[in-house]
N, C-alpha and C positions, 0 to 999 in steps of 0.2 A: 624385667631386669633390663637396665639400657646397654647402649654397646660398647661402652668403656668397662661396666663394670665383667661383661661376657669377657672382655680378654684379658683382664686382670685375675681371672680364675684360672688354675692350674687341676691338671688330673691327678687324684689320689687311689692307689689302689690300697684295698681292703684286703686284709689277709685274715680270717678266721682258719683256729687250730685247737684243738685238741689240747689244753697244757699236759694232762698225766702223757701221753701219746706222742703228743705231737702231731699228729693225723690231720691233714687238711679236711677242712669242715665246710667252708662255705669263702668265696670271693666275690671283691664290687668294686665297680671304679666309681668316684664322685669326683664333683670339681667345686672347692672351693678355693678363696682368696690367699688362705695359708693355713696353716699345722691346726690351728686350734679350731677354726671353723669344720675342716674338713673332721676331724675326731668328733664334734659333734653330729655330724651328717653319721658319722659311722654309730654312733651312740643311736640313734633314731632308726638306723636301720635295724639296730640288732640291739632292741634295749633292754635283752635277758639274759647278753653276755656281759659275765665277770669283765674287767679292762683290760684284764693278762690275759684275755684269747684274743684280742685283735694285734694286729698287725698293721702298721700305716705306714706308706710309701708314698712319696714324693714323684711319679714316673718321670718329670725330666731330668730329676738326681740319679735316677732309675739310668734310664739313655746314656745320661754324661759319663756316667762312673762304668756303665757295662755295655758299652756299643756294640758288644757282639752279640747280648744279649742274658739275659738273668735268670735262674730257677731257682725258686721257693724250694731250699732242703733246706735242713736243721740237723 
């Protein structure tokens, strides 16, 4: 990968949950270019979850929006 396309990638975090629960299950951070790449990256990690247990976040929408910081409740 060259070094334009390294900083044109942003960090995604993964949130896998439980739907009947809600129960946190498993988390990942990947980095891809934007929303649909990175939902693939999560697809590959986890390609025997239903699409309604993941969870994908943006982390510098993450930062902007919650500077003091965020947790995953429902």
């Amino acid at each position: 990968m060259g070094y334009l396309a390294q900083h044109l990638m942003k960090p995604y975090l993964i949130v896998v949950e439980e739907p009947a629960s809600g129960a946190l299950r498993n988390v990942a951070v990947i980095r891809a270019e934007n929303e649909q790449q990175a939902e693939s990256g999560a697809r590959r990690l986890f390609p025997s979850l239903p699409e309604q247990d993941l969870c994908l976040y943006d982390i510098h929408e993450l930062n902007r929006d919650y500077p003091d910081g965020w947790v995953f409740a429902e």
